[in-house]
C-alpha positions in Angstrom: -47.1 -31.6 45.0 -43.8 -30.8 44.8 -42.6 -28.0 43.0 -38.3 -27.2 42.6 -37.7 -24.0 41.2 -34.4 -23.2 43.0 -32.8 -25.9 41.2 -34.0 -24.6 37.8 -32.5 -21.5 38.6 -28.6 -22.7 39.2 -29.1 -24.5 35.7 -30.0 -21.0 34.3 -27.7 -19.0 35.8 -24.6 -21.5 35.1 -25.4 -21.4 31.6 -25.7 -17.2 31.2 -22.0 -17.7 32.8 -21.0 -19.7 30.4 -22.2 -17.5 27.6 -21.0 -14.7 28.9 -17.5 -16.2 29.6 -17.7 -17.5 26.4 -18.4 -14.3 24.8 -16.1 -12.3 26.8 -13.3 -14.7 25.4 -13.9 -14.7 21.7 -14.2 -10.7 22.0 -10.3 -10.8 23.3 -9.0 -13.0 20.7 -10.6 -11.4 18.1 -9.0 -8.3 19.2 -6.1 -9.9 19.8 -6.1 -11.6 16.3 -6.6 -7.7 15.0 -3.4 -6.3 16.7 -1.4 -8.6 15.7 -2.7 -8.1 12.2 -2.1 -4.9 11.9 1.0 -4.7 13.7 2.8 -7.6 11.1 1.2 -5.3 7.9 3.0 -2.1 9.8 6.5 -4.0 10.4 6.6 -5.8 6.8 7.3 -2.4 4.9 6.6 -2.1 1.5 5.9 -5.3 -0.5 8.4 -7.4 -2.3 8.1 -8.7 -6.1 10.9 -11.4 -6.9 12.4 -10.9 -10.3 12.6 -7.2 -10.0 14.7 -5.7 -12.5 17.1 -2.1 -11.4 19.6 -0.1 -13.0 22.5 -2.3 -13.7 20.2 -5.4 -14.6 21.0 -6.1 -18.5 17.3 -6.7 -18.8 16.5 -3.1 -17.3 19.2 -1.2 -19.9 17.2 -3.1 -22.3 13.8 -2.1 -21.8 14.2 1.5 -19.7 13.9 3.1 -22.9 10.8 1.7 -23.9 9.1 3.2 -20.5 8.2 6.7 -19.9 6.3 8.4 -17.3 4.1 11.4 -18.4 0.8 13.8 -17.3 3.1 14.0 -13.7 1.0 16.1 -11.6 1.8 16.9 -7.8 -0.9 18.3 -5.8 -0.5 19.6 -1.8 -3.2 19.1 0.3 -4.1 18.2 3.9 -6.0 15.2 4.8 -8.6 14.8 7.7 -6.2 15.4 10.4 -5.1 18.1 9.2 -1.5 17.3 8.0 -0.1 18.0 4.9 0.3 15.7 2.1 1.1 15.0 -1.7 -0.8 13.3 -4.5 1.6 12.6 -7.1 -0.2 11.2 -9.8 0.7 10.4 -13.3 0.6 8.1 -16.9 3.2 5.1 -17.1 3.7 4.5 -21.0 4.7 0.7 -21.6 6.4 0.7 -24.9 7.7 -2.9 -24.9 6.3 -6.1 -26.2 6.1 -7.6 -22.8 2.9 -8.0 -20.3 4.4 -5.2 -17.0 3.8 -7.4 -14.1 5.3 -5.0 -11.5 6.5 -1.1 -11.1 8.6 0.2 -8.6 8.7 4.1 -9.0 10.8 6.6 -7.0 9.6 9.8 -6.3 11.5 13.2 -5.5 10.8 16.4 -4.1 13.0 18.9 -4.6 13.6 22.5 -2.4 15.3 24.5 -5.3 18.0 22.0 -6.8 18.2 19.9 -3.8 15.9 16.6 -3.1 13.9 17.1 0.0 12.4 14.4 -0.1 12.6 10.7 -1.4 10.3 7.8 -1.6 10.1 4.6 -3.7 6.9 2.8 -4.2 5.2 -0.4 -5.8 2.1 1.2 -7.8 1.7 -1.7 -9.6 2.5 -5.6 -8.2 1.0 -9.5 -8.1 -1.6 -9.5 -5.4 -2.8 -6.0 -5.5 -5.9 -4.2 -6.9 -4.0 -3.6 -10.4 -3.7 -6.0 -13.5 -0.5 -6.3 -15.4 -0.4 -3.5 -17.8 -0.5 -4.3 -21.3 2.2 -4.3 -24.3 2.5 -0.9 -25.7 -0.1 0.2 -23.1 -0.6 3.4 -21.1 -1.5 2.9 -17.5 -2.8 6.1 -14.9 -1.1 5.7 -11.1 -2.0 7.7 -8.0 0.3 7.5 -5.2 -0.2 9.5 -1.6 2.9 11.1 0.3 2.1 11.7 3.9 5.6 12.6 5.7 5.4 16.3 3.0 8.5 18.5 4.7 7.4 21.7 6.0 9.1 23.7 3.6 8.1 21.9 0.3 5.6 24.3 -1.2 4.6 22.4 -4.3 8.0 23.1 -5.6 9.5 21.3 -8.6 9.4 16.8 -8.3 10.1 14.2 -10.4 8.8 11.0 -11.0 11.4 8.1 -11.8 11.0 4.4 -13.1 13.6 2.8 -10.4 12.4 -1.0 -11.3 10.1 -3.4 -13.2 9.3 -6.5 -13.9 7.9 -8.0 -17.2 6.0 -11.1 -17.8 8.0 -13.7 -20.3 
C-alpha cells in the first residue's frame, strides 16, 4: 500500500494562495474603485441642469414674478463634530402654468447690512430625490450650510430664486 499525502498537501496549500491572492486583490480594487468615486463626486462641484434660466434670460423676466419663496426659516446649530452650521429651510410658491423641473436658489447671510456669507444651491434638479414641482404648486426645501462664519449669530438672511428651469 502506498499512501501520498505530501502531494495532496501542495494541491491544498496552492489553492488557499490563490484564494487568498485572489481576495487580497479584489479588496484593493474595490477600495480603489471607492476613492476614486468619491474623489470625482468631490471635484465635480455642484451639479449642472442645461436650460437653466438667470436674470437677464427673457424667459426668467417672464416668469420671476410668478415665484416666491416664503415660511424662510434659518436655524444655527452644530452637527456631530461639533462645528457650527445653518438649516435654511423654506416654501417655494410656483405660480406659473409650467411643470418646475429645476431650482437654483442663492442664499445670503448677512452681519448687520453686509453679506457674510453667500451660497447658491440646486434644491430641486433631474436626477435627484425631488419630482418636478407642479403648476401653481407649493413645494418645502431644506438646504444645510456647513462653512457658518464665526461671527454670524443667526442674524438677518435671505433667500433668493437666482435660476430655474420649466418643463415645455
Amino acid at each position: 500500500m502506498n499512501i501520498r499525502l505530501e502531494s495532496r498537501r501542495e494541491k491544498d496549500s496552492g489553492a488557499k494562495l490563490i484564494l487568498a491572492v485572489a481576495l487580497a486583490a479584489a479588496v484593493l480594487i474595490g477600495a480603489g474603485v471607492f476613492a476614486w468615486v468619491r474623489l470625482s463626486r468631490t471635484q465635480a462641484g455642484p451639479p449642472r441642469v442645461e436650460g437653466l434660466l438667470h436674470k437677464g434670460d427673457a424667459e426668467y423676466e417672464k416668469y420671476i414674478s410668478l415665484l416666491s419663496v416664503a415660511a424662510k426659516k434659518a436655524t444655527v446649530q452644530r452637527n456631530y463634530a461639533g462645528q457650527r452650521t445653518v438649516l435654511v429651510s423654506g416654501t417655494i410658491h410656483n405660480g406659473t402654468e409650467r411643470w418646475m423641473e429645476a431650482l437654483e436658489i442663492r442664499i445670503i447671510l448677512f452681519h448687520g447690512d453686509q453679506p457674510a456669507l453667500q451660497d447658491t444651491r440646486l434644491p430641486l434638479f433631474p436626477g435627484s430625490h425631488a419630482k418636478p414641482a407642479p403648476p401653481e404648486g407649493d413645494f418645502s426645501f431644506a438646504i444645510m450650510l456647513d462653512k457658518v462664519p464665526s461671527d454670524w449669530t443667526g442674524g438677518s438672511f435671505d433667500v433668493e430664486i437666482a435660476g430655474f428651469k420649466l418643463g415645455r
